[in-house]
C-alpha positions as CSV (number, residue, x, y, z in Angstrom):
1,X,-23.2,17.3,35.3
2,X,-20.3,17.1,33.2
3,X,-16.7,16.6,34.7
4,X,-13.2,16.8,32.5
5,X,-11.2,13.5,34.1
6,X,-8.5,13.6,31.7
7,X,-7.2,11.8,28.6
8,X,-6.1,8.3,30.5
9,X,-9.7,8.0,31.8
10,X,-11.3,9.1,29.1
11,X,-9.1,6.1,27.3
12,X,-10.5,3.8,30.0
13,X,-13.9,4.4,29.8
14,X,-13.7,4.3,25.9
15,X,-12.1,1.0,26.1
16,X,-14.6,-0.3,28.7
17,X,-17.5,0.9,26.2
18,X,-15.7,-0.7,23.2
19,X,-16.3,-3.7,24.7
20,X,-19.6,-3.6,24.6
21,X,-20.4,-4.3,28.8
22,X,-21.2,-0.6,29.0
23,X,-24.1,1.2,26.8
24,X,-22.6,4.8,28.0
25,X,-20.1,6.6,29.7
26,X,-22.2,7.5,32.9
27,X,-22.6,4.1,33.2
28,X,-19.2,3.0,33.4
29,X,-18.4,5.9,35.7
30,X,-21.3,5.0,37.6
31,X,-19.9,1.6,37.9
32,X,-16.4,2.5,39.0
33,X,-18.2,4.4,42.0
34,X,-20.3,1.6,42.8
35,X,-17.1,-0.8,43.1
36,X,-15.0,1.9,44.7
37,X,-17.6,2.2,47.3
38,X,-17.6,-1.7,48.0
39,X,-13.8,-1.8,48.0
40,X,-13.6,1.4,50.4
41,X,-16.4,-1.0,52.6
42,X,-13.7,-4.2,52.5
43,X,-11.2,-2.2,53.5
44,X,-12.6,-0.7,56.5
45,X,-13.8,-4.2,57.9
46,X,-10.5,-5.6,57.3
47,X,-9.3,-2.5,59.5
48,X,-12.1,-3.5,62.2
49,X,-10.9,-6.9,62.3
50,X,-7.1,-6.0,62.6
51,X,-8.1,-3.7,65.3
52,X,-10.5,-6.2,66.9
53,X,-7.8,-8.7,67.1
54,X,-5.1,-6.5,68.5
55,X,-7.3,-5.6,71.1
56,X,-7.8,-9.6,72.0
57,X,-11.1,-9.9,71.0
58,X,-10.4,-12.7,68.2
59,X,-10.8,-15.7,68.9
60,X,-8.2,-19.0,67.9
61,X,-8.8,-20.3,64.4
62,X,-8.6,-23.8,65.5
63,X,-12.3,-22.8,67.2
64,X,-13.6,-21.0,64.0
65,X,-12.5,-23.4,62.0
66,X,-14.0,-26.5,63.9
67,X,-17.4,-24.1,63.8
68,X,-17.6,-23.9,60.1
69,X,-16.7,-27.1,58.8
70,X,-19.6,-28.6,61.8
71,X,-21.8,-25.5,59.9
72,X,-21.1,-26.9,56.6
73,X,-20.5,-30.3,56.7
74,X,-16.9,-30.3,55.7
75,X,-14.6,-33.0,56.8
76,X,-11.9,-32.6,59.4
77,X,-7.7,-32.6,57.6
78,X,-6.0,-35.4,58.3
C-alpha cells in the first residue's frame, strides 16, 4: 500500500532511518503505530481511573501506599 504523508514526515522517517534503529520506512511507520496504539491505551486508563475516582470508587493513598511498600519490602518515611 503506498500512502503520500507529506514532506515533514517524510523528513522524519528519513531522519529515524539515518540513524540507523530503523532498516526501512515501513518499519518506522510500523513503529509509530505500535506506540501510538500503546499511548492511545495509557490514555484511556488514565480516563478510567479519573472517572473511577470521581465516582468514589478510589480508595485513600495512605492505604495503597501502606499495601505496596508491605508488597515490596520498602521502608515506611519518616
Amino acid at each position: 500500500m503506498a500512502v503520500q504523508l507529506g514532506s515533514e514526515i517524510d523528513q522524519l522517517i528519513d531522519e529515524r532511518m539515518a540513524s540507523g534503529r530503523y532498516t526501512s520506512r515501513e518499519e518506522v511507520v510500523y513503529k509509530a503505530l505500535r506506540m501510538l496504539t500503546e499511548h492511545e491505551a495509557t490514555l484511556a486508563d488514565i480516563r478510567r481511573g479519573l472517572e473511577e475516582a470521581r465516582a468514589g470508587l478510589g480508595r485513600p493513598i495512605e492505604e495503597f501506599d501502606a499495601e505496596f511498600r508491605a508488597r515490596y519490602g520498602i521502608p515506611d518515611q519518616p
